[in-house]
PyMOL Python script that loads the backbone (N, CA, C, O; Angstrom):
from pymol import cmd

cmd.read_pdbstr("""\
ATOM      1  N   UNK A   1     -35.605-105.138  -7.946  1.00  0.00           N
ATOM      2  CA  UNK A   1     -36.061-106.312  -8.663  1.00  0.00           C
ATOM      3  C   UNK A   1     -36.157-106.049 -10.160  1.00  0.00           C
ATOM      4  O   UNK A   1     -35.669-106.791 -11.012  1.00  0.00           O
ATOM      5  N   UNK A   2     -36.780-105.010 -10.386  1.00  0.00           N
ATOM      6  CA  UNK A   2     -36.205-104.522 -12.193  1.00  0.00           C
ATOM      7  C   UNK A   2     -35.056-104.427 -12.196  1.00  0.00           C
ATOM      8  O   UNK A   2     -34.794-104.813 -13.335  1.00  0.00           O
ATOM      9  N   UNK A   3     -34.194-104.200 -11.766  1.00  0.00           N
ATOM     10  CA  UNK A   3     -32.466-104.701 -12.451  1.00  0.00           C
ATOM     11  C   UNK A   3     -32.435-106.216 -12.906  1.00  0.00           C
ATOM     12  O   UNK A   3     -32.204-106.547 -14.069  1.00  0.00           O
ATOM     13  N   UNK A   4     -32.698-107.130 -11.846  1.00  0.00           N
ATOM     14  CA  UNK A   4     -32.718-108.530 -12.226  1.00  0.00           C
ATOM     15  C   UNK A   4     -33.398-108.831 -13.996  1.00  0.00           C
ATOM     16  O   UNK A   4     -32.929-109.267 -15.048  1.00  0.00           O
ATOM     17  N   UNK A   5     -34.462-108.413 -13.624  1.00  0.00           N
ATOM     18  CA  UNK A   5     -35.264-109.034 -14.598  1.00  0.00           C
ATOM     19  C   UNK A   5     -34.784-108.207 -16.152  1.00  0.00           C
ATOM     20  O   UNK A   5     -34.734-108.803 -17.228  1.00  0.00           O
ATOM     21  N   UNK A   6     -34.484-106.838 -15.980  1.00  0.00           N
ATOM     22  CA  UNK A   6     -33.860-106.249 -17.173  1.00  0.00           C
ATOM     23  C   UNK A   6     -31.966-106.845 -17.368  1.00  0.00           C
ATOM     24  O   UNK A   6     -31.223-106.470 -18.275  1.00  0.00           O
ATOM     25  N   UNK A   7     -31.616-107.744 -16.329  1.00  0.00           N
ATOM     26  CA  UNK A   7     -30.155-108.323 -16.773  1.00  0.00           C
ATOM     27  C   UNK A   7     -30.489-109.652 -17.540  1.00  0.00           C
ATOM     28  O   UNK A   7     -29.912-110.171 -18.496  1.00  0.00           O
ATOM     29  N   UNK A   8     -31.852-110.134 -16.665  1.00  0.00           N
ATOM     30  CA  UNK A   8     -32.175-111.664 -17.428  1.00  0.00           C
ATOM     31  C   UNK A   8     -33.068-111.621 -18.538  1.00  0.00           C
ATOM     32  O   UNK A   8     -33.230-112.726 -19.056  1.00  0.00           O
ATOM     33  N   UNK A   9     -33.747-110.609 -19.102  1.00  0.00           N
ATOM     34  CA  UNK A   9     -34.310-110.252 -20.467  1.00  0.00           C
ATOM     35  C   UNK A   9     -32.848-109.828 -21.514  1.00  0.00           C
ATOM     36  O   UNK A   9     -32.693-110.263 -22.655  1.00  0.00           O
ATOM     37  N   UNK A  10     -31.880-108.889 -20.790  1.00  0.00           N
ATOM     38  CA  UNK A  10     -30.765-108.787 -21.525  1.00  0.00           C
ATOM     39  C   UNK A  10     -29.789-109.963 -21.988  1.00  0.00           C
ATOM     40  O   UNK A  10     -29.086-110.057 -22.995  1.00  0.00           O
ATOM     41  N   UNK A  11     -29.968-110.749 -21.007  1.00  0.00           N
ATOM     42  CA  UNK A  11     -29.211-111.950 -20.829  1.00  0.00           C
ATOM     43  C   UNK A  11     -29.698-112.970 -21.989  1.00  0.00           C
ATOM     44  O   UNK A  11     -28.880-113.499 -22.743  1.00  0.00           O
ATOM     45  N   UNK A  12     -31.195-113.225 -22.083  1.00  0.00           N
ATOM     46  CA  UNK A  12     -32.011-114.437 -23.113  1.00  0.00           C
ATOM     47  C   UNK A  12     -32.329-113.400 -24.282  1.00  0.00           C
ATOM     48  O   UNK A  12     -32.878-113.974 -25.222  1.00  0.00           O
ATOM     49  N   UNK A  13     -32.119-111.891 -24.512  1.00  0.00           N
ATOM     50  CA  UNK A  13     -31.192-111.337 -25.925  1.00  0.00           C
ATOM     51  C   UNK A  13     -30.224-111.318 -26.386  1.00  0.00           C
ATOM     52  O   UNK A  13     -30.064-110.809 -27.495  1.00  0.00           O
ATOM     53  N   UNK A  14     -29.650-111.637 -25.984  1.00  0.00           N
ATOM     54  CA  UNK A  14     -27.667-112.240 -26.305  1.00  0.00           C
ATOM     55  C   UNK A  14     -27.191-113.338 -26.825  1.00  0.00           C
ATOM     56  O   UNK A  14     -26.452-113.607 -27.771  1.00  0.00           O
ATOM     57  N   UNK A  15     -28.042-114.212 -25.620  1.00  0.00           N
ATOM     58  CA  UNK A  15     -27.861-115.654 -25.486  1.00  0.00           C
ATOM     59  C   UNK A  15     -28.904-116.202 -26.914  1.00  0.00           C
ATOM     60  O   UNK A  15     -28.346-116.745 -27.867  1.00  0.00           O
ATOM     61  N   UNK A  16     -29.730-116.085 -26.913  1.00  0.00           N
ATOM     62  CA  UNK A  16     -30.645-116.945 -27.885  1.00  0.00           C
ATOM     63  C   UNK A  16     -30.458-116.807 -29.327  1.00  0.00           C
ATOM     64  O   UNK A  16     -30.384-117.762 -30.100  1.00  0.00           O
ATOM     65  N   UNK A  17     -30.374-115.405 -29.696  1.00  0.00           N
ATOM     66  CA  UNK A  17     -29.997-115.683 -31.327  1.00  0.00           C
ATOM     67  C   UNK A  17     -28.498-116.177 -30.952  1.00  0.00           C
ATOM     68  O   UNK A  17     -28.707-116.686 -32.054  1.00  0.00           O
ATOM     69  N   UNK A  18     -27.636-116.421 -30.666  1.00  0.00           N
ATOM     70  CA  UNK A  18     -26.155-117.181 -30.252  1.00  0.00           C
ATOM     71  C   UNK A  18     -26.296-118.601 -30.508  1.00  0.00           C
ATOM     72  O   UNK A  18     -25.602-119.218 -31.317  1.00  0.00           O
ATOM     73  N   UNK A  19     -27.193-119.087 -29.812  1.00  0.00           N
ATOM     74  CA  UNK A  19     -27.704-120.548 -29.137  1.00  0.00           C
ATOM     75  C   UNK A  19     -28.374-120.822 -30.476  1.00  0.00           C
ATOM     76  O   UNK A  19     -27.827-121.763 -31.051  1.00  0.00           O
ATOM     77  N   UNK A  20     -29.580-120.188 -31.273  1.00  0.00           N
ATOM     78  CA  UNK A  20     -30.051-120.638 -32.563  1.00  0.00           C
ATOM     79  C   UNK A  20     -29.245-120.622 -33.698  1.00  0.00           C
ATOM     80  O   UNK A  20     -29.338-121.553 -34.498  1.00  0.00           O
ATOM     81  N   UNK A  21     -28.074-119.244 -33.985  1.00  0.00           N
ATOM     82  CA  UNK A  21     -27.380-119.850 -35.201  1.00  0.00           C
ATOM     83  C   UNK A  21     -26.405-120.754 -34.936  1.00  0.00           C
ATOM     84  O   UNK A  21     -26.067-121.468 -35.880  1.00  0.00           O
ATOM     85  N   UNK A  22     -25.652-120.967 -33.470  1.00  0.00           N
ATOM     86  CA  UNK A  22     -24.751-121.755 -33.740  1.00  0.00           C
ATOM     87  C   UNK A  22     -25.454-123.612 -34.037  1.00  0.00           C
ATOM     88  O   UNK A  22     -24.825-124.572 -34.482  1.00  0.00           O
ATOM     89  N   UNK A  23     -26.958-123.554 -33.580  1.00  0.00           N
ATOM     90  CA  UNK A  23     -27.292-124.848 -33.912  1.00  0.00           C
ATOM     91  C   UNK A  23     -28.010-124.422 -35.198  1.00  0.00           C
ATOM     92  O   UNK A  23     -28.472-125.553 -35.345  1.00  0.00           O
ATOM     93  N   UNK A  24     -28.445-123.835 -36.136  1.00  0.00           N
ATOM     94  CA  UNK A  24     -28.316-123.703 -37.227  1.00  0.00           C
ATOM     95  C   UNK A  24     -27.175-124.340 -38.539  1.00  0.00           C
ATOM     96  O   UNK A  24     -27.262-125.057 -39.536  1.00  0.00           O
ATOM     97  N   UNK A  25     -26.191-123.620 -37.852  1.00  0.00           N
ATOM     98  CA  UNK A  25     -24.794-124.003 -38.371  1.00  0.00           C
ATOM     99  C   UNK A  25     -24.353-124.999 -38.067  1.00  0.00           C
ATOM    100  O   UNK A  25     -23.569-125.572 -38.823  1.00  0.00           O
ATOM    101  N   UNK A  26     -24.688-125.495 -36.939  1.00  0.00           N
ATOM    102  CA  UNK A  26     -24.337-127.600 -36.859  1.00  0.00           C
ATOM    103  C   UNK A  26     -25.310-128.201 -37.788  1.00  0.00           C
ATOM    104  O   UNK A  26     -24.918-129.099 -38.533  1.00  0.00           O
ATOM    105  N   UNK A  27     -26.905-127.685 -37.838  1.00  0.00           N
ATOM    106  CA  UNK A  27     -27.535-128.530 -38.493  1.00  0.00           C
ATOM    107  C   UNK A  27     -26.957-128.537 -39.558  1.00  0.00           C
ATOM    108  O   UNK A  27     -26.385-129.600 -39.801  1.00  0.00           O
ATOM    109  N   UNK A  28     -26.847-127.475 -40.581  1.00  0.00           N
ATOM    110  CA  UNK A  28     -26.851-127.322 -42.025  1.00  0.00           C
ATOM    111  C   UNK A  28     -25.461-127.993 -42.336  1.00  0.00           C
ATOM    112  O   UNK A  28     -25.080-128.271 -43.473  1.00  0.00           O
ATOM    113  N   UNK A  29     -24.846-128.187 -41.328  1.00  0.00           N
ATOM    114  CA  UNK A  29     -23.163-129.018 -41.737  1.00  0.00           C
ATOM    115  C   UNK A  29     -24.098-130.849 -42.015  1.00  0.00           C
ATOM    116  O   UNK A  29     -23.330-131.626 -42.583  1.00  0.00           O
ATOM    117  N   UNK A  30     -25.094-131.297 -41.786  1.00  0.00           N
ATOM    118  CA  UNK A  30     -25.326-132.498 -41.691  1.00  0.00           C
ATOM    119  C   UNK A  30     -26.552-132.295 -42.607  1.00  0.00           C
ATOM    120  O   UNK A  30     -27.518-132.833 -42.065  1.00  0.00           O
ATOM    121  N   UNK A  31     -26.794-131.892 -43.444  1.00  0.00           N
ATOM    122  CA  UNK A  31     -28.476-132.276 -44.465  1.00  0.00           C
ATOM    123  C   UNK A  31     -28.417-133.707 -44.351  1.00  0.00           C
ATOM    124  O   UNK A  31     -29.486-134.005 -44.885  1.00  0.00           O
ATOM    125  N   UNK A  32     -27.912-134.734 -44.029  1.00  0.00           N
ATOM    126  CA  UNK A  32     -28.480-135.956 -44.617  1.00  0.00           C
ATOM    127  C   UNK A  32     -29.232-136.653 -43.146  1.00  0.00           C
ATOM    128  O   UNK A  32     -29.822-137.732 -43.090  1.00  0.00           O
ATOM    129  N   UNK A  33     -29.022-135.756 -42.114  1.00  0.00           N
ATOM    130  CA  UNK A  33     -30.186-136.421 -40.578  1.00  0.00           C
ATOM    131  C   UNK A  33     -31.508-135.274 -40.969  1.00  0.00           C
ATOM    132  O   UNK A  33     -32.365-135.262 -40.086  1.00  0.00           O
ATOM    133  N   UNK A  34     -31.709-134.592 -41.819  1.00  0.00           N
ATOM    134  CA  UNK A  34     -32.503-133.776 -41.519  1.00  0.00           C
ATOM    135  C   UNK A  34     -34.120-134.590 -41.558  1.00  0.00           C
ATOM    136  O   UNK A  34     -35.157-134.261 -40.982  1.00  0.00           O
ATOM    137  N   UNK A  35     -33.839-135.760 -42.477  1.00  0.00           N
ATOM    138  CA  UNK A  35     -35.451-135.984 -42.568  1.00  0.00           C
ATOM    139  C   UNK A  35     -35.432-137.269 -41.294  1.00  0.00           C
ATOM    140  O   UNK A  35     -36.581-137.655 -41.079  1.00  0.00           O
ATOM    141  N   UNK A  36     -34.465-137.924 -40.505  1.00  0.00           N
ATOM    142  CA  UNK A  36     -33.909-138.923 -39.428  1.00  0.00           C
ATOM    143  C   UNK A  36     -34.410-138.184 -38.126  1.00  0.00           C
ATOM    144  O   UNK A  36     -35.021-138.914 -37.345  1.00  0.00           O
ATOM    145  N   UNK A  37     -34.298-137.219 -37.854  1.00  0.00           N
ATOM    146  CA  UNK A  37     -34.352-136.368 -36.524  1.00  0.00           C
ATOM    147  C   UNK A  37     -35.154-134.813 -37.046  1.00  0.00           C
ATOM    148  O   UNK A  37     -34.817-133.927 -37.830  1.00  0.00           O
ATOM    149  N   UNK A  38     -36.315-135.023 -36.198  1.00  0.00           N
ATOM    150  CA  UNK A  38     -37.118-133.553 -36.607  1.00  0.00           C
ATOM    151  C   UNK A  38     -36.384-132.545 -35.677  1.00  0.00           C
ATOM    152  O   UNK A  38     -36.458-131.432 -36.196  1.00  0.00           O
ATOM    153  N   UNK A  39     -35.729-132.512 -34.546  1.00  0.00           N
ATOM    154  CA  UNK A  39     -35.075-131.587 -33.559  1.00  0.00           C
ATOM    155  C   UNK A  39     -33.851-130.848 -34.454  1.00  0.00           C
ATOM    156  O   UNK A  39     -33.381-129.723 -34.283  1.00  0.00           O
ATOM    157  N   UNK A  40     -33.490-131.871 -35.478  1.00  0.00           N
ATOM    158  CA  UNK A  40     -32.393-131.276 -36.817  1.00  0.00           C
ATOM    159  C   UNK A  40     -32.639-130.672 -37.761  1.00  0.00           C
ATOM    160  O   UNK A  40     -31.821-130.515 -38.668  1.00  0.00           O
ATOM    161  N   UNK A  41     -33.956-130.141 -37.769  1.00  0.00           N
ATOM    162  CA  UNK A  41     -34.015-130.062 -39.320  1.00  0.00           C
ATOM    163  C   UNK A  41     -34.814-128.788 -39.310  1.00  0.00           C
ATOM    164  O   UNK A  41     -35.919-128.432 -38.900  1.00  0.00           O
ATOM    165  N   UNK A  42     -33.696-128.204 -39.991  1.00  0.00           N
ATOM    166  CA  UNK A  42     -34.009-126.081 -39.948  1.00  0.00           C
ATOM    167  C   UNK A  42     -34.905-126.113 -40.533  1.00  0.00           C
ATOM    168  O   UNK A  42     -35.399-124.995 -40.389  1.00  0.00           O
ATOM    169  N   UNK A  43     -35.746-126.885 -41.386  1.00  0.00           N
ATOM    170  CA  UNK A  43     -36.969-126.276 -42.563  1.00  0.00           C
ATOM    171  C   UNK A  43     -37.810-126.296 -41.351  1.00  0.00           C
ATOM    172  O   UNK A  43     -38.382-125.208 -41.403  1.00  0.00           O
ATOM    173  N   UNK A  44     -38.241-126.945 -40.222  1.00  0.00           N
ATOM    174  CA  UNK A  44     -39.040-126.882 -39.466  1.00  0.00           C
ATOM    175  C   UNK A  44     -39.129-126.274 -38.040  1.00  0.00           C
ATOM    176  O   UNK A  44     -40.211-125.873 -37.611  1.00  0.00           O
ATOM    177  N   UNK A  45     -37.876-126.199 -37.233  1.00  0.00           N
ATOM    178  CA  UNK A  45     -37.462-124.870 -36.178  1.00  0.00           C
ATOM    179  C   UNK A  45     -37.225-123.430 -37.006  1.00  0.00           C
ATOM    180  O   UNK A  45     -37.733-122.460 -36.442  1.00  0.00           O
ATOM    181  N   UNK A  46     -36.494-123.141 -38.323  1.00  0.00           N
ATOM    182  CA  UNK A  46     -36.155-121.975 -38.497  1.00  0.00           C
ATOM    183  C   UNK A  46     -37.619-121.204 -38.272  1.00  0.00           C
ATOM    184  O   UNK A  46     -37.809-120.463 -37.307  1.00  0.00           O
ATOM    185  N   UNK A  47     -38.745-121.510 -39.408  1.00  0.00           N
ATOM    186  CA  UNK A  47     -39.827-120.579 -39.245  1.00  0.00           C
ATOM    187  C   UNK A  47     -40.497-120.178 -38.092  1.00  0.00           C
ATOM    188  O   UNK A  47     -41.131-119.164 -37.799  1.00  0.00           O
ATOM    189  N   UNK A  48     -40.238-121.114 -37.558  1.00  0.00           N
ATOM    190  CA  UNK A  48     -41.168-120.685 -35.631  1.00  0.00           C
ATOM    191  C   UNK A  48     -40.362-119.841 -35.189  1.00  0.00           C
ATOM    192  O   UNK A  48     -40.730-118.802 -34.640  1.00  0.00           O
ATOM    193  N   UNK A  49     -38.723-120.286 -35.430  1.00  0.00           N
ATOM    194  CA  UNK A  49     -37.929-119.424 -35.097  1.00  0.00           C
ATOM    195  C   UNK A  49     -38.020-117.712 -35.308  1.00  0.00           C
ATOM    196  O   UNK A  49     -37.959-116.758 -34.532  1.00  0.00           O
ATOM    197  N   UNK A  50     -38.184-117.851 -36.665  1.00  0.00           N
ATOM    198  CA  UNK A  50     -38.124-116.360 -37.055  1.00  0.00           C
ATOM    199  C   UNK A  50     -39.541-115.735 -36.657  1.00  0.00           C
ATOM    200  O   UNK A  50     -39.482-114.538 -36.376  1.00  0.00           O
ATOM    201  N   UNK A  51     -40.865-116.357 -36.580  1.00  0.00           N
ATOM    202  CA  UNK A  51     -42.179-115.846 -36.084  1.00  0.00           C
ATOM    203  C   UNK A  51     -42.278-115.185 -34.695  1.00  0.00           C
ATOM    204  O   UNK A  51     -42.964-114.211 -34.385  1.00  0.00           O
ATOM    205  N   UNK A  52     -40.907-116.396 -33.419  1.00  0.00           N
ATOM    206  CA  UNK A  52     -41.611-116.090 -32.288  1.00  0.00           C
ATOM    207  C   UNK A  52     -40.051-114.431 -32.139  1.00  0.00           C
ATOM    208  O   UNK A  52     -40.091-113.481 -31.357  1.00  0.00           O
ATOM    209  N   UNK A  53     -39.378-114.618 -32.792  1.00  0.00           N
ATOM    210  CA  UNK A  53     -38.382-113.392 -32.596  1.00  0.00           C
ATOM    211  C   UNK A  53     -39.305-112.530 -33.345  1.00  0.00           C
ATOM    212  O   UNK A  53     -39.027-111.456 -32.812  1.00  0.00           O
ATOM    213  N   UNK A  54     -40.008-112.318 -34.018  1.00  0.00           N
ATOM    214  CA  UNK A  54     -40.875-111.416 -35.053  1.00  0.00           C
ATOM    215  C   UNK A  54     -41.952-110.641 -34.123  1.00  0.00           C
ATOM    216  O   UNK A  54     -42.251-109.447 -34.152  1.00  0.00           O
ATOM    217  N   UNK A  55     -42.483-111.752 -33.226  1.00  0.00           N
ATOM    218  CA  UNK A  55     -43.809-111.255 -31.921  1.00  0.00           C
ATOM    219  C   UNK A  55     -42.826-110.459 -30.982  1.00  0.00           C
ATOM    220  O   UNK A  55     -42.969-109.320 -30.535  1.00  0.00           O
ATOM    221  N   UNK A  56     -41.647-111.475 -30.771  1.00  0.00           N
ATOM    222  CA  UNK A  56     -41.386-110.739 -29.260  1.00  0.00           C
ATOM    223  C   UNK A  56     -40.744-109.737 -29.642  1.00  0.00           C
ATOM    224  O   UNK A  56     -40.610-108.963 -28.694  1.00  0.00           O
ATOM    225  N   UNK A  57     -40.135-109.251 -30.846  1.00  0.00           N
ATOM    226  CA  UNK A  57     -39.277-107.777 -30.771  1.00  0.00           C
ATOM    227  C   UNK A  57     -40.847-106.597 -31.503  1.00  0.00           C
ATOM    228  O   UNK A  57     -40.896-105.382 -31.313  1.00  0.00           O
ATOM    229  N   UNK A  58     -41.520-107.104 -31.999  1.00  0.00           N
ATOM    230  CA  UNK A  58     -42.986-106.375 -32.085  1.00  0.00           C
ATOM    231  C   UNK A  58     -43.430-105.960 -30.545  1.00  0.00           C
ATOM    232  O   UNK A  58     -43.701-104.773 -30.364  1.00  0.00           O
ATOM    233  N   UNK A  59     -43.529-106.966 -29.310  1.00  0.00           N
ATOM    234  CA  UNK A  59     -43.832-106.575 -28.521  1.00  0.00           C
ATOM    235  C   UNK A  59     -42.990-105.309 -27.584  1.00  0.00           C
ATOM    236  O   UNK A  59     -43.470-104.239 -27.210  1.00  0.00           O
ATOM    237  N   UNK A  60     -41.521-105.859 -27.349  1.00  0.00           N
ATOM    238  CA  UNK A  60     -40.573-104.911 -27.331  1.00  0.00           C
ATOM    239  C   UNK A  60     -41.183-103.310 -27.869  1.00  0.00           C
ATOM    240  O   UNK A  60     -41.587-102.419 -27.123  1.00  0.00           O
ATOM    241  N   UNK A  61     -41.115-103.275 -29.195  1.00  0.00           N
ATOM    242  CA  UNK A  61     -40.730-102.359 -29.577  1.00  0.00           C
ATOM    243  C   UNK A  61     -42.203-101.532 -29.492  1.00  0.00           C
ATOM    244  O   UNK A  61     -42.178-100.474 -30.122  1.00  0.00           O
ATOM    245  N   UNK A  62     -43.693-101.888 -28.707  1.00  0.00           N
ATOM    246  CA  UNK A  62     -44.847-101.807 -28.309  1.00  0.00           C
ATOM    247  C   UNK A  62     -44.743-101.107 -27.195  1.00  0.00           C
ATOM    248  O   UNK A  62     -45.318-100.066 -26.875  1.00  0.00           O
ATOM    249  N   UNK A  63     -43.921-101.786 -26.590  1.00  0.00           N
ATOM    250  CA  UNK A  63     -43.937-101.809 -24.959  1.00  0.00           C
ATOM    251  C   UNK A  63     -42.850-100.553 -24.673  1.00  0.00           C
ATOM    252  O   UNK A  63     -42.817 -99.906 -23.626  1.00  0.00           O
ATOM    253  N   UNK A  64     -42.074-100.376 -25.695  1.00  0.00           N
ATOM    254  CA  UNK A  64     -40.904 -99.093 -25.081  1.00  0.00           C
ATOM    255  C   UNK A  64     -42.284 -97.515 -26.103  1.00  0.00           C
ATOM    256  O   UNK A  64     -42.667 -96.510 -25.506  1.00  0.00           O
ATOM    257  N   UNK A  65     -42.614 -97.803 -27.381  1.00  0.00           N
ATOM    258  CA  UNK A  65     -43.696 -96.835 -27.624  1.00  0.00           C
ATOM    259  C   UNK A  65     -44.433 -96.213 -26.512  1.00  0.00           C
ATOM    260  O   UNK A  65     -44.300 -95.153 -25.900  1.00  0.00           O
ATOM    261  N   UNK A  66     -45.257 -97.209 -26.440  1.00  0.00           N
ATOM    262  CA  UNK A  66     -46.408 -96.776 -25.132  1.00  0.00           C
ATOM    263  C   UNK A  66     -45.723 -96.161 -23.770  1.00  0.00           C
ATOM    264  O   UNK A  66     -46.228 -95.268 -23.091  1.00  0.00           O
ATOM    265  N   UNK A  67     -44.050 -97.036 -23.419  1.00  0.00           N
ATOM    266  CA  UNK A  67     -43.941 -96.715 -22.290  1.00  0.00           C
ATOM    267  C   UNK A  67     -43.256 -94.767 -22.762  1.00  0.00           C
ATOM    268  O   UNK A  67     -43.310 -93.933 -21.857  1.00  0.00           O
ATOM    269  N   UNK A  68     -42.790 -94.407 -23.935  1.00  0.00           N
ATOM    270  CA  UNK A  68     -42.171 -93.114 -24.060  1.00  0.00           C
ATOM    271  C   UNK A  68     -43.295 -91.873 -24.203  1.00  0.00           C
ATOM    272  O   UNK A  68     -43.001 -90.679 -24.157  1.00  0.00           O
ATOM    273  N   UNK A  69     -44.595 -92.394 -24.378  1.00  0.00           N
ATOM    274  CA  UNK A  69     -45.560 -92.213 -24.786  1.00  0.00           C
ATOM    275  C   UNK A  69     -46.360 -90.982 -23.400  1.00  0.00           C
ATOM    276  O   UNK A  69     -46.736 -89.811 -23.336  1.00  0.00           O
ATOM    277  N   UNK A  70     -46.272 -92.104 -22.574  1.00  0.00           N
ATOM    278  CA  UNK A  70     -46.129 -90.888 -21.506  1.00  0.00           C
ATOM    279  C   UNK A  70     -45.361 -90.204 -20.459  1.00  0.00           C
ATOM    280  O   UNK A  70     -45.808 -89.185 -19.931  1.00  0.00           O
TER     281      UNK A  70
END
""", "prot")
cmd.dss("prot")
cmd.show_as("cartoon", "prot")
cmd.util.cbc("prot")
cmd.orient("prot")
């Protein structure tokens, strides 16, 4: 059952920064829906964006410490 879950943690590290710049790069082709549609508009997904990748590779990089640790 840890194989699974280390293919599908590997899997939503691949996939997600993929999935955020390529809709990055659609948004920023359109600035003029950005203030029309809040789901468009990078001034307000990018920062959460970069916070919750900021926690979870902090946690990562927590979680392999402690685990080399002993």
């Amino acid at each position: 059952m840890r194989g699974f879950y280390a293919i599908v943690g590997l899997a939503f590290v691949v996939v997600a920064p993929v999935r955020l710049a390529w809709c990055a790069w659609r948004d920023f082709q359109h600035p003029e829906r950005w203030g029309q549609d809040v789901t468009r508009d990078p001034r307000i997904y990018l920062p959460l964006a970069a916070t919750a990748a900021t926690v979870y590779l902090w946690a990562l990089w927590r979680k392999f410490r402690t685990r080399t640790r002993t």
